[in-house]
MIDO-341116 format. One line per field, with one value per residue (C-alpha): residue number from 0; residue in three letters; x, y, z. Coordinates in Angstrom, 3 decimals. Layout:
BEGIN
pos (NUM/...)
code (ALA/...)
u (X/...)
v (Y/...)
w (Z/...)
% end
This chain:
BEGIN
pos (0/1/2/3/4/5/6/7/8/9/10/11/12/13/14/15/16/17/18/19/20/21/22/23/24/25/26/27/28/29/30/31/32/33/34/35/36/37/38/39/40/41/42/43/44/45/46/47/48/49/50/51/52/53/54/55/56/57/58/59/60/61/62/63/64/65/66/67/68/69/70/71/72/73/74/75/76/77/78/79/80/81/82/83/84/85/86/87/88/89/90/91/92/93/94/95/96/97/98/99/100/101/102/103/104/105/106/107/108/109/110/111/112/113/114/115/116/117/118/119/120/121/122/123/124/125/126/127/128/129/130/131/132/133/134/135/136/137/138/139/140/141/142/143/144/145/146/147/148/149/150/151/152/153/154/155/156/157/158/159/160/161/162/163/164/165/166/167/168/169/170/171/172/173/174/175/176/177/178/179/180/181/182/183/184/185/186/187/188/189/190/191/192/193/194/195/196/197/198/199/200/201/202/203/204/205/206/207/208/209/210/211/212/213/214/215/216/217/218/219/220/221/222/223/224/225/226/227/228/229/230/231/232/233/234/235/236/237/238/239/240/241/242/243/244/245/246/247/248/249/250/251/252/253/254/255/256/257/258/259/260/261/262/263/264/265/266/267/268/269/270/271/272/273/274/275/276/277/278/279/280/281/282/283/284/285/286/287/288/289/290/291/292/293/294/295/296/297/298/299/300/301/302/303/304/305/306/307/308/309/310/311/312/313/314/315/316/317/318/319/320/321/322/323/324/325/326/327/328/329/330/331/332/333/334/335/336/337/338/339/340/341/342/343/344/345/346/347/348/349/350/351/352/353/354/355/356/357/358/359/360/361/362/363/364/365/366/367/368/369/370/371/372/373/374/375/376/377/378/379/380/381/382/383/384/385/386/387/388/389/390/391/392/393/394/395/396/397/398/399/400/401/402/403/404/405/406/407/408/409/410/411/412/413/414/415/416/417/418/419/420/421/422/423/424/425/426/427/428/429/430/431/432/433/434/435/436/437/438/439/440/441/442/443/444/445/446/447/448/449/450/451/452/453/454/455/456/457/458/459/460/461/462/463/464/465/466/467/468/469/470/471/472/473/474/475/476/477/478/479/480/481/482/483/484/485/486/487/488/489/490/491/492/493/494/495/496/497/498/499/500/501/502/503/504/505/506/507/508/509/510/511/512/513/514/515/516/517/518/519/520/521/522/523/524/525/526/527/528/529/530/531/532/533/534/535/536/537/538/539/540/541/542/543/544/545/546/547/548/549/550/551/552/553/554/555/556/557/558/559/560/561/562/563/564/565/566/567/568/569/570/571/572/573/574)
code (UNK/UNK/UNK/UNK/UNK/UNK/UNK/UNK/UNK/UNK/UNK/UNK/UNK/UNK/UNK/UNK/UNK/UNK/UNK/UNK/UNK/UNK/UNK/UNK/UNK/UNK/UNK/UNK/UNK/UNK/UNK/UNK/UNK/UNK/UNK/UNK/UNK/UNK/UNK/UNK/UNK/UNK/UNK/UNK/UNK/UNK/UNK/UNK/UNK/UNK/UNK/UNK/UNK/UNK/UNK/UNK/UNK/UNK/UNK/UNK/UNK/UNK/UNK/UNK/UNK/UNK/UNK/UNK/UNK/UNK/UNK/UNK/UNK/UNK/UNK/UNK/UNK/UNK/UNK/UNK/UNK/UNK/UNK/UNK/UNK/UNK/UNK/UNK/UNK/UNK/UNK/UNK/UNK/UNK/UNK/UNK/UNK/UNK/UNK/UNK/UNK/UNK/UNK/UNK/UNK/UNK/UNK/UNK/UNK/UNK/UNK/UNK/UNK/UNK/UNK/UNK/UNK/UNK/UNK/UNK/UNK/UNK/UNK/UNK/UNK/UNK/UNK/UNK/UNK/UNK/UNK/UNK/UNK/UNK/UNK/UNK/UNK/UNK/UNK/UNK/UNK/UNK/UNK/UNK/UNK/UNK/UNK/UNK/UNK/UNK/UNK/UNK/UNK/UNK/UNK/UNK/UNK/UNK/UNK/UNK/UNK/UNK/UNK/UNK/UNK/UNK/UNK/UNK/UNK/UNK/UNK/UNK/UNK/UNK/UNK/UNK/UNK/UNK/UNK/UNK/UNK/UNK/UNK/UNK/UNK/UNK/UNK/UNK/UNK/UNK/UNK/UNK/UNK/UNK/UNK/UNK/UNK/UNK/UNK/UNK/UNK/UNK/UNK/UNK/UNK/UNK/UNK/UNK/UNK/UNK/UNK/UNK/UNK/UNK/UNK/UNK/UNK/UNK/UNK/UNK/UNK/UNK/UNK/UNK/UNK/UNK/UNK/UNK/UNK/UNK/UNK/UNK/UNK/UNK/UNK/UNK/UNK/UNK/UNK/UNK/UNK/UNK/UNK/UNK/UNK/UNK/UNK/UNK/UNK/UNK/UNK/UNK/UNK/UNK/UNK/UNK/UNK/UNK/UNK/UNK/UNK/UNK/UNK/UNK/UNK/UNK/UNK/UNK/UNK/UNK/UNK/UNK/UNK/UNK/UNK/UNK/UNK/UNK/UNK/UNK/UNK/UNK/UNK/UNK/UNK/UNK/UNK/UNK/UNK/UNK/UNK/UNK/UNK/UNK/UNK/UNK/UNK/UNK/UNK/UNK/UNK/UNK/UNK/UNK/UNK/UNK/UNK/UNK/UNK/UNK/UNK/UNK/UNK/UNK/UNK/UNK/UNK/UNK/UNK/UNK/UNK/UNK/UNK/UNK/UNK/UNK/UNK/UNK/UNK/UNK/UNK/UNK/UNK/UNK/UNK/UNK/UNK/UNK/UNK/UNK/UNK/UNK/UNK/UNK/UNK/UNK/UNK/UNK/UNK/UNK/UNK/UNK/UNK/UNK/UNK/UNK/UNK/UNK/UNK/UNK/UNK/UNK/UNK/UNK/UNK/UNK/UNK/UNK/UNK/UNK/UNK/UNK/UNK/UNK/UNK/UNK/UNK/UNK/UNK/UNK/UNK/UNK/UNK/UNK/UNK/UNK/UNK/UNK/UNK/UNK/UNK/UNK/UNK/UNK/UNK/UNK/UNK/UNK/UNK/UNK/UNK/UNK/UNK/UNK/UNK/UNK/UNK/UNK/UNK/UNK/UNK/UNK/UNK/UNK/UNK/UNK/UNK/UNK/UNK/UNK/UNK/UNK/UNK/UNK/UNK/UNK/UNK/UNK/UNK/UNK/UNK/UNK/UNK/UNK/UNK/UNK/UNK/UNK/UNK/UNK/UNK/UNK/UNK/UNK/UNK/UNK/UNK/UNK/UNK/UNK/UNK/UNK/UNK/UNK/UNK/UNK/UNK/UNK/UNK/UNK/UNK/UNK/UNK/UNK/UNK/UNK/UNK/UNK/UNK/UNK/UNK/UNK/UNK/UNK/UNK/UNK/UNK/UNK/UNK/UNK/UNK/UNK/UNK/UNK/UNK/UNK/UNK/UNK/UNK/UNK/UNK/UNK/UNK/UNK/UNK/UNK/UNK/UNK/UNK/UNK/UNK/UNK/UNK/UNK/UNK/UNK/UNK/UNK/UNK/UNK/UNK/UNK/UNK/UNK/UNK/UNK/UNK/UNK/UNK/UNK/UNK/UNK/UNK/UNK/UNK/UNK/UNK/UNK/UNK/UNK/UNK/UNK/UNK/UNK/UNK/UNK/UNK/UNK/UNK/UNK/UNK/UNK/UNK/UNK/UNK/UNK/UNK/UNK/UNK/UNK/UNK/UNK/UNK/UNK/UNK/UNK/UNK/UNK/UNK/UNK/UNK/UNK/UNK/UNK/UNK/UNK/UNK/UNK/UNK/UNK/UNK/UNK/UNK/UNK/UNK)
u (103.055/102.102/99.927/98.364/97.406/95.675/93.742/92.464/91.431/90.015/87.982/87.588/89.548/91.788/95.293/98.911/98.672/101.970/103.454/101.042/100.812/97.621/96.272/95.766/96.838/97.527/100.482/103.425/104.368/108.012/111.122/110.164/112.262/111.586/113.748/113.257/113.347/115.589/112.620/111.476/115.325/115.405/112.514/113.386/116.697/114.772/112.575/114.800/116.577/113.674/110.977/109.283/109.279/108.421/104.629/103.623/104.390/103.201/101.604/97.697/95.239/91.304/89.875/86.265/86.362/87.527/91.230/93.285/96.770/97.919/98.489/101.145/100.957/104.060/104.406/103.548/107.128/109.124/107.760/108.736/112.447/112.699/111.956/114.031/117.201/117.254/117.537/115.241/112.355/109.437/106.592/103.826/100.497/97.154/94.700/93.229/96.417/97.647/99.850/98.617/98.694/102.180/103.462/101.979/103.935/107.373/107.349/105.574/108.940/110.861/109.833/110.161/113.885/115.722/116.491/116.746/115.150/112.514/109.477/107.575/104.676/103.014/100.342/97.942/95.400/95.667/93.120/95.419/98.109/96.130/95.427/98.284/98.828/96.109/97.171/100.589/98.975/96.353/99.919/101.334/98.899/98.532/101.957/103.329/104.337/108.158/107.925/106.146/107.750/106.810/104.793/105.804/102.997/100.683/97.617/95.898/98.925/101.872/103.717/106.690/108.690/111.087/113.524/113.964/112.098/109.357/106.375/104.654/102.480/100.969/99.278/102.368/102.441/105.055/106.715/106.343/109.383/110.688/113.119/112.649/115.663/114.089/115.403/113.099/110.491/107.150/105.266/102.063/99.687/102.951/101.135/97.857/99.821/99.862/102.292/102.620/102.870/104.647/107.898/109.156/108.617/110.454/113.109/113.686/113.468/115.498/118.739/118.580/117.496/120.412/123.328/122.942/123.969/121.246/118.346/115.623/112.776/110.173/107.682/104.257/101.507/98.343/99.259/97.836/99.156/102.839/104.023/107.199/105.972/105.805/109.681/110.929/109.868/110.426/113.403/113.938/113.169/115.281/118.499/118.460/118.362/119.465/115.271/114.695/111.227/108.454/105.483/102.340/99.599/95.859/96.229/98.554/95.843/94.399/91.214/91.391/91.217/89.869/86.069/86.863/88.219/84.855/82.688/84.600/84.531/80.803/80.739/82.928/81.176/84.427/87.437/89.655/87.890/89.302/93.024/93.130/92.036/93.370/95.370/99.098/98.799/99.873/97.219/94.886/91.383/88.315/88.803/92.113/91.326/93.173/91.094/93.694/93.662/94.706/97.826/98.499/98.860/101.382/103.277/103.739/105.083/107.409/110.726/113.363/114.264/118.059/119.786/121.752/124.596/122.883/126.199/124.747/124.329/126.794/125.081/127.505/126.076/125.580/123.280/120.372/121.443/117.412/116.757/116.054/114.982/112.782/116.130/115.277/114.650/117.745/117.474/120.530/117.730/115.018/113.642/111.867/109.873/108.450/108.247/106.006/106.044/104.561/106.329/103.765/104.949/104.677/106.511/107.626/109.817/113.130/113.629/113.142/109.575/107.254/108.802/109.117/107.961/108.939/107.375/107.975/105.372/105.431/102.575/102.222/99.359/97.850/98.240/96.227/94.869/93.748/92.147/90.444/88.908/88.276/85.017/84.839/86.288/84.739/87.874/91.598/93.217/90.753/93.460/96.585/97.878/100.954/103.356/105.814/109.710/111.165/110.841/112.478/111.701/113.857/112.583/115.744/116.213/115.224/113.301/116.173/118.166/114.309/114.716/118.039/116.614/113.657/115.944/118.116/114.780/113.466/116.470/119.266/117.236/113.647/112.792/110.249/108.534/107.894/107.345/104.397/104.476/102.007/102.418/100.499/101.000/99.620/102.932/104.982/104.537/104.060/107.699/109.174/107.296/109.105/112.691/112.026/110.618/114.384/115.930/116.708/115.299/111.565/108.123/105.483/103.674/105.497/103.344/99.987/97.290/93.663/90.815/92.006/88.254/84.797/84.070/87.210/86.656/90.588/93.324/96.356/99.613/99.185/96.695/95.459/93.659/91.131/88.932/86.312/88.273/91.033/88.502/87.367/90.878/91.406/88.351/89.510/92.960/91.104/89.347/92.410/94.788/91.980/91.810/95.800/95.304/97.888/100.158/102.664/105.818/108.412/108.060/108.341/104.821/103.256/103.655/102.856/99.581/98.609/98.508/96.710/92.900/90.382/91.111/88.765/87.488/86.905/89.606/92.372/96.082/98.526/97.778/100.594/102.895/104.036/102.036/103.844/104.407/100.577/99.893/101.493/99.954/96.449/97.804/98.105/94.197/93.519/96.129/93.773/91.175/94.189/94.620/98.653/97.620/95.361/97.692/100.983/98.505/97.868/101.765/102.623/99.746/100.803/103.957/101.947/102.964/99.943/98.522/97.923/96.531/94.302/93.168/91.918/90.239/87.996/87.344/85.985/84.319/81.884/81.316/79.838/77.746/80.130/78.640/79.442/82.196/83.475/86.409/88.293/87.926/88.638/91.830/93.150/91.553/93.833/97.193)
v (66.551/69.304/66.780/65.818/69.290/70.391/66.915/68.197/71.449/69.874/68.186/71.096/69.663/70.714/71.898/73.117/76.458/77.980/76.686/78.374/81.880/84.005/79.708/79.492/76.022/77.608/79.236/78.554/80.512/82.156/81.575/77.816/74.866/71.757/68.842/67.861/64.063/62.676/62.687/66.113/67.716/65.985/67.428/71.196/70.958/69.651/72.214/75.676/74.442/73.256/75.410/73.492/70.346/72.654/74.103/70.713/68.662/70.979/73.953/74.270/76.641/77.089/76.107/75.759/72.098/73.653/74.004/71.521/70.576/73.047/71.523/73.396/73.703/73.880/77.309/78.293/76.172/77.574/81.081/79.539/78.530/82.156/83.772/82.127/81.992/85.165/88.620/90.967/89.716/91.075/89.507/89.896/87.819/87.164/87.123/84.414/82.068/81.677/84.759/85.498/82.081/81.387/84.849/83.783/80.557/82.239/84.632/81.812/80.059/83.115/84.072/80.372/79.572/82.990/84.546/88.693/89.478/92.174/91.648/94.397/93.541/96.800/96.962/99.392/99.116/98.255/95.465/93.996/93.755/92.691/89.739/88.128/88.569/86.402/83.940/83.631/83.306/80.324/78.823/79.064/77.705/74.956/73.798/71.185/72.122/71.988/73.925/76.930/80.152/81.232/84.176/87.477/89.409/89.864/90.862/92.065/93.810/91.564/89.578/89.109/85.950/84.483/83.521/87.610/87.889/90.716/90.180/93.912/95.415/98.098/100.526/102.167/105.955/108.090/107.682/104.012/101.806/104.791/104.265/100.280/98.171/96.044/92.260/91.357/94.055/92.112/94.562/93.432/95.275/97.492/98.999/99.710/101.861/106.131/107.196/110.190/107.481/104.816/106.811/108.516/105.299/102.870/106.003/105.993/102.263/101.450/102.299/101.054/97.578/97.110/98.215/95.122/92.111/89.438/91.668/90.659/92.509/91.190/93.019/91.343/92.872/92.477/95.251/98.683/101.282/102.801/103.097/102.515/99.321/98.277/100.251/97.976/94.837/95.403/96.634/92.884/91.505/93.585/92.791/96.652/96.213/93.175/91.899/88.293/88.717/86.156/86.198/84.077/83.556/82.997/79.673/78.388/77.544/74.297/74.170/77.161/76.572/79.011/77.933/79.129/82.644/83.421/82.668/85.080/87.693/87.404/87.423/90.671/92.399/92.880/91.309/94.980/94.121/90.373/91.468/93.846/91.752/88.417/88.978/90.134/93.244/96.945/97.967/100.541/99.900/101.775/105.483/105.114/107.172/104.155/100.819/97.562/97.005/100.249/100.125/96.049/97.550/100.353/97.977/95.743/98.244/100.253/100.821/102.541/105.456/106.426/109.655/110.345/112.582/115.400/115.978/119.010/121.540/124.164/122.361/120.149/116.896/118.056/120.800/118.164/114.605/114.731/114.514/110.881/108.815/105.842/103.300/103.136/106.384/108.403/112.752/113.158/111.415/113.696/114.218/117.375/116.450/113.002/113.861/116.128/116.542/118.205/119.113/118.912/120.964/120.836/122.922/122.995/125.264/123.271/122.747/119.593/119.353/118.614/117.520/119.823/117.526/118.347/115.049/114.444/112.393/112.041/112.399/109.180/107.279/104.445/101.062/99.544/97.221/100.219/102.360/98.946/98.735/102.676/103.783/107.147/108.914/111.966/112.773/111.422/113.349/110.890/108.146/109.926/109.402/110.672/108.169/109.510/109.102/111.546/113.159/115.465/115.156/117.013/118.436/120.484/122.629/126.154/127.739/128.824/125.896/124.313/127.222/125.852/122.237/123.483/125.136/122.516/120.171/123.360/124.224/121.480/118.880/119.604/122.483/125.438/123.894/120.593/121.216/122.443/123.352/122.856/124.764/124.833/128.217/127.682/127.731/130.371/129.152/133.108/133.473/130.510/131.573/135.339/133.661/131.415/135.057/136.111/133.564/134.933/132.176/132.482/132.307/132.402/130.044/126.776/127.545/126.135/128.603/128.086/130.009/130.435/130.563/130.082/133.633/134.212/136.035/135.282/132.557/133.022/131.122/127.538/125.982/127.378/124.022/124.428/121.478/121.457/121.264/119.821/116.416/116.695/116.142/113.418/111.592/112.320/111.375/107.926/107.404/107.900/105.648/103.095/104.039/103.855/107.277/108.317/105.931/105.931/104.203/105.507/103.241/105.989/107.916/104.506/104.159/107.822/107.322/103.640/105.534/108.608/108.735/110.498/112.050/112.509/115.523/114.226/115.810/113.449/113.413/111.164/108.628/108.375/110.002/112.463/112.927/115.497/113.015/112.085/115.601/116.362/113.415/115.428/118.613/116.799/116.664/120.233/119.674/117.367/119.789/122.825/123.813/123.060/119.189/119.427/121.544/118.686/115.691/117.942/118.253/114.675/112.709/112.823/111.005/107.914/104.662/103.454/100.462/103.087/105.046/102.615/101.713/105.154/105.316/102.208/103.099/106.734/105.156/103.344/105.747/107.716/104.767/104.403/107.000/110.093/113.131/114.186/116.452/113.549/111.323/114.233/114.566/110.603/109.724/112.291/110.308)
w (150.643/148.342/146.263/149.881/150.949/147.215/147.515/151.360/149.828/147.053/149.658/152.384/154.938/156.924/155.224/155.180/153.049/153.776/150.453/148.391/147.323/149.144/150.147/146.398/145.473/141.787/142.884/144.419/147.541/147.217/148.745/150.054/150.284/148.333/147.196/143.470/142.391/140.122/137.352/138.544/138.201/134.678/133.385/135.067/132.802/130.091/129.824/130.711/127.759/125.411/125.112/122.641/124.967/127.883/125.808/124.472/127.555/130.426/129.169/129.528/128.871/127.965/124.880/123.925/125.571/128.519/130.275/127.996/127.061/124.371/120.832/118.987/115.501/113.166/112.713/116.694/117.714/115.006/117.056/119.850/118.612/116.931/120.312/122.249/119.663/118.291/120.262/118.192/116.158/114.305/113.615/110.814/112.058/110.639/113.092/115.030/114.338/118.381/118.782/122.180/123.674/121.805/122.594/126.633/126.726/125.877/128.196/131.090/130.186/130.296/133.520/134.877/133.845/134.487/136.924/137.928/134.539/133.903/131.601/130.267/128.100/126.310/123.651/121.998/124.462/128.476/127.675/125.198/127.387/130.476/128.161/127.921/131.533/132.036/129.374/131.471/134.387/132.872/131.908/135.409/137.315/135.578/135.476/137.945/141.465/141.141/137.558/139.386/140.325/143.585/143.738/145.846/144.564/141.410/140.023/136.636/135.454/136.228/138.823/140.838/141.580/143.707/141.070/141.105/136.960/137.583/134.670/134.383/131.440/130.635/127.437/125.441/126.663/125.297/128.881/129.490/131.163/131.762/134.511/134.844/133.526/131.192/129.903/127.812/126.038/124.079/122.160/120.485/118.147/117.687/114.508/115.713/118.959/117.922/116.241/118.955/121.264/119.779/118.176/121.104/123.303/121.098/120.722/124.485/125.189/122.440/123.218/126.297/125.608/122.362/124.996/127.215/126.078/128.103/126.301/124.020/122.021/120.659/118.418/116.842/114.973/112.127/109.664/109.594/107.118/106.878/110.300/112.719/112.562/108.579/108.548/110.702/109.051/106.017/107.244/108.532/105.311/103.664/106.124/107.036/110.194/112.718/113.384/112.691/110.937/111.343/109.188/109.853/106.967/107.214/105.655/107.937/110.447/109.817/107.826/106.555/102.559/99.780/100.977/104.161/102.741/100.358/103.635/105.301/102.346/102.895/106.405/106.195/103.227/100.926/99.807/101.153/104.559/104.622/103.400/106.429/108.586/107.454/104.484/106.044/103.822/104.736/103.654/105.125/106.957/105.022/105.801/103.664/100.101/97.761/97.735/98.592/94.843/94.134/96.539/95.853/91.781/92.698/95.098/92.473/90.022/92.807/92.410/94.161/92.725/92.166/92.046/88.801/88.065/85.265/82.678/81.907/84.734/86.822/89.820/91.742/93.202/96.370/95.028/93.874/96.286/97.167/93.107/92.308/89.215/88.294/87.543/83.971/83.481/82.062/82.706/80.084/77.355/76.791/73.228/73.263/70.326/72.236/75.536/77.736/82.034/84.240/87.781/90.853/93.935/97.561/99.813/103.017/105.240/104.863/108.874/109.444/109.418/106.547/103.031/99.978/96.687/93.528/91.971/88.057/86.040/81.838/79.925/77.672/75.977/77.513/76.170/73.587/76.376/78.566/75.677/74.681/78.755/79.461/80.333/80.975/77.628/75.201/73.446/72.620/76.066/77.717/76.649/78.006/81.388/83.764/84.841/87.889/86.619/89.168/92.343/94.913/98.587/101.177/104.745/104.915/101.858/101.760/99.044/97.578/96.704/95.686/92.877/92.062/91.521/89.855/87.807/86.840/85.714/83.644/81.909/81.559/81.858/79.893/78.040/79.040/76.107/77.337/80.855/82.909/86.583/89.057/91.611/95.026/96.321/99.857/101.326/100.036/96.183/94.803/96.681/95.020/91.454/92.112/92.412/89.286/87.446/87.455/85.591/82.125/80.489/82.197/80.464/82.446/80.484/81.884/85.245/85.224/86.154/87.774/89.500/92.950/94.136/92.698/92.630/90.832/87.506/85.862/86.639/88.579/88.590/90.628/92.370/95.783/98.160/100.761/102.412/99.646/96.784/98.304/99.438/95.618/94.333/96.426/95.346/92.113/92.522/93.615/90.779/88.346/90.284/89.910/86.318/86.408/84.520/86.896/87.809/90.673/90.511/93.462/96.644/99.033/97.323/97.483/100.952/101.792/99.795/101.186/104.609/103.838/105.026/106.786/110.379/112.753/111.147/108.307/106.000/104.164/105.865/106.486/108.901/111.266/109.057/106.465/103.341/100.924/98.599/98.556/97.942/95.404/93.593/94.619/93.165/90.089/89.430/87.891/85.251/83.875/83.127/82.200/78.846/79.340/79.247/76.500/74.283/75.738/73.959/71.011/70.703/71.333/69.761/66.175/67.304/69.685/67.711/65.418/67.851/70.203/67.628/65.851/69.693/70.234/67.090/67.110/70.767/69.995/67.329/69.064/71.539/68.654/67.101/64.491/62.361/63.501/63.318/66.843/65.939/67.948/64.997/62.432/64.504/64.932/60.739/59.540/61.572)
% end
């Protein structure tokens, strides 16, 4: 009968509309009474148990040859499986590999074999969402009569049917879902969504969603930075949390080979353009400050720092919890003669809010392989370089137990002597320096000091930013992470820096999140050109081992042709 009545419409005759929704032959018309065939009740069962069956045997949509069967590839039914066997799952997706169509058949056969459930889709962008609305849709109406929901209403944003599953979507809003019960929540582009937007929705939705037992969540995204997003896959590959994580690779999707991936550099303009767009990396998009080399390097070399118990303090534990350590880096093992650091310090109000850094980085000669590539040298500092070791990052101290940590790194565990402080006294750094004066063991000289302006005529203690000089010290700070003149090695500064950019007015920030750590890398820059670093390598350089030495030498050496006397040479032929 049904086939009967779409053949006479086909044709323009004359037909029975009343079991279609709105006399669309598409759709099924809700709440109407059919009996199934044997075959027809087999296949039902068959497929509201197997999805996998269900997309390869009836699901259609368009393709460049038109509307055509869907051909699943390996990885787009082990999606499949994962969404319907596990409760919560992540996913990390190139793009162009099928998400959208994979993600639209799930929740087509979601929507199809349950019943009373509530699907919200949301996404970045209304258009994103409306998307796969109309993927589900394309899937619908193509499926066979006695597969089909019937429809009670729909349009661009969702649908209703008679099985009692509601499909909705809509942009993420700080507010959205809010007071729908929700079944089964798909969030796509989940990392490109604001952060303003995206926290306190998945805060408020959350909680909801984990206390029933029937729900699901599913989350899929390309990367973009550190977000909400990056935390909780990683925290799925890491078993922090209870996600399933899915990750899907460029060269998954058949035909794409190496050839493929140089046409597509060119196409693009750059390698960093074709690893945020293809290559699965959290990496930022161009108006990050640290190139995708830059941030795959200090990824590779991240660790995750540990607090230590210092044997030598009046401090109890408690005092300095927010004090942590490279692992192999031991704060009861300092030689005074070997070792030089320098302290870089950003603070915050201790509320709750921003993060106050203390961030720890030893002063060391490159290796012979570096002073054998460097470019841009005059002199021997020019081969010396900070490597990070320590760091303290709390949003809830106040400045006075900051003194008592700073206190602790100064005294019990370095030396006045071997230590230099940077100080950014922005944010109530003179206060800080003042409760740091009264310690009976104070010189003034472990505090770096600068020009506080360009009209300045003498230095004072720290370093005071604005936005010109504080957009030339990131630059800088660029160019000596790419120089690995400063090198970072604490996973949480990583991240902050791989997410710290330009905002729309132009000025460097964290993108999406907090970015004391990154700044107190910047801070780091006029040390560089201080007289505190130059007189640390002066102290230290008679003790670098004598590859490292003979390095330097050959390489100053033909900078100066070989023939000449820079006081450089004077200084490393006399070692």
């Amino acid at each position: 009968m049904v086939e009967e009545n779409v053949k006479a419409i086909e044709e323009g005759r004359q037909a029975d509309t009343s079991c279609f929704w709105s006399s669309n032959p598409q759709y099924r018309a809700a709440n109407i009474n059919f009996e199934l065939t044997d075959i027809e009740l087999k296949e039902f069962v068959k497929c509201s148990k197997d999805v996998v069956y269900f997309a390869n045997k009836y699901c259609y949509a368009m393709t460049d040859e038109g509307v055509a069967n869907i051909v699943l590839r390996p990885y787009q039914e082990d999606m499949l499986k994962t969404f319907k066997d596990k409760r919560f799952v992540i996913m990390l997706a190139s793009r162009q590999i099928g998400k959208t169509i994979t993600s639209g058949i799930f929740l087509a056969w979601y929507a199809c074999f349950h019943f009373d459930r509530n699907i919200l889709i949301v996404a970045n962008k209304q258009a994103t969402a409306g998307e796969i609305v109309s993927k589900i849709k394309e899937i619908i109406k193509n499926l066979p009569f006695f597969l089909k929901p019937g429809i009670i209403s729909g349009g661009a944003l969702g649908l209703s049917f008679d099985n009692g599953c509601r499909l909705f979507s809509q942009a993420t809003t700080k507010t959205a879902a809010l007071g729908f019960a929700i079944h089964l929540l798909y969030a796509d582009e989940f990392a490109h969504i604001q952060r303003n937007f995206v926290v306190p929705f998945y805060r408020s939705i959350y909680p909801t969603l984990s206390s029933s037992k029937i729900s699901k969540i599913i989350i899929s995204s390309t990367p973009n930075g550190a977000n909400l997003f990056k935390q909780l896959y990683m925290g799925a590959i890491n078993g922090a949390n209870t996600y399933t994580p899915i990750r899907v690779d460029w060269w998954e999707v058949p035909g794409r080979d190496e050839e493929w991936k140089e046409q597509e550099i060119q196409n693009l303009g750059s390698p960093e353009l074709f690893e945020q767009e293809y290559g699965n990396k959290f990496v930022a998009s161009s108006t990050m400050l640290l190139t995708a080399r830059i941030v795959e390097f200090a990824n590779r070399i991240a660790k995750t720092y540990e607090w230590k118990d210092i044997e030598d303090t009046d401090l109890i534990p408690e005092d300095y919890i927010d004090l942590t350590w490279h692992p192999d880096f031991d704060p009861d093992n300092i030689w005074e003669e070997d070792d030089k650091f320098t302290i870089s310090i950003d603070l915050a109000d201790g509320v709750g809010r921003d993060y106050t850094v203390l961030n720890i980085f030893k002063i060391e000669a490159m290796s012979p392989a570096q002073i054998r590539t460097t470019k841009n040298f005059s002199e021997e500092h020019d081969f010396f370089r900070l490597i990070q070791v320590g760091k303290f990052h709390s949003n809830l101290r106040s400045i006075e137990e900051v003194t008592k940590v700073l206190e602790l790194l100064v005294y019990d565990v370095f030396d006045p002597e071997i230590v230099t402080i940077v100080l950014e006294i922005n944010f109530k750094g003179h206060y800080l320096y003042e409760k740091m004066s009264k310690h009976p063991e104070f010189v003034e000289e472990m505090f770096m000091y600068s020009k506080h302006s360009l009209k300045a005529s003498s230095e004072s203690v720290g370093i005071k930013l604005n936005k010109d000089n504080k957009q030339t010290y990131c630059r800088e700070l660029k160019r000596e992470m790419q120089n690995k003149r400063i090198i970072v090695t604490d996973e949480d500064t990583v991240e902050e820096l791989s997410s710290f950019g330009l905002n729309d007015r132009g000025q460097y920030e964290g993108q999406g999140s907090h970015d004391d750590l990154a700044m107190s890398c910047v801070d780091l820059l006029p040390y560089f050109e201080s007289e505190d670093f130059y007189e640390h390598v002066e102290d230290i350089i008679d003790l670098v081992d004598e590859r490292r030495r003979e390095a330097m030498f050959k390489r100053i050496e033909e900078y100066d042709g070989g023939d000449g006397y820079l006081d450089t040479i004077k200084v490393l032929s006399s070692l």
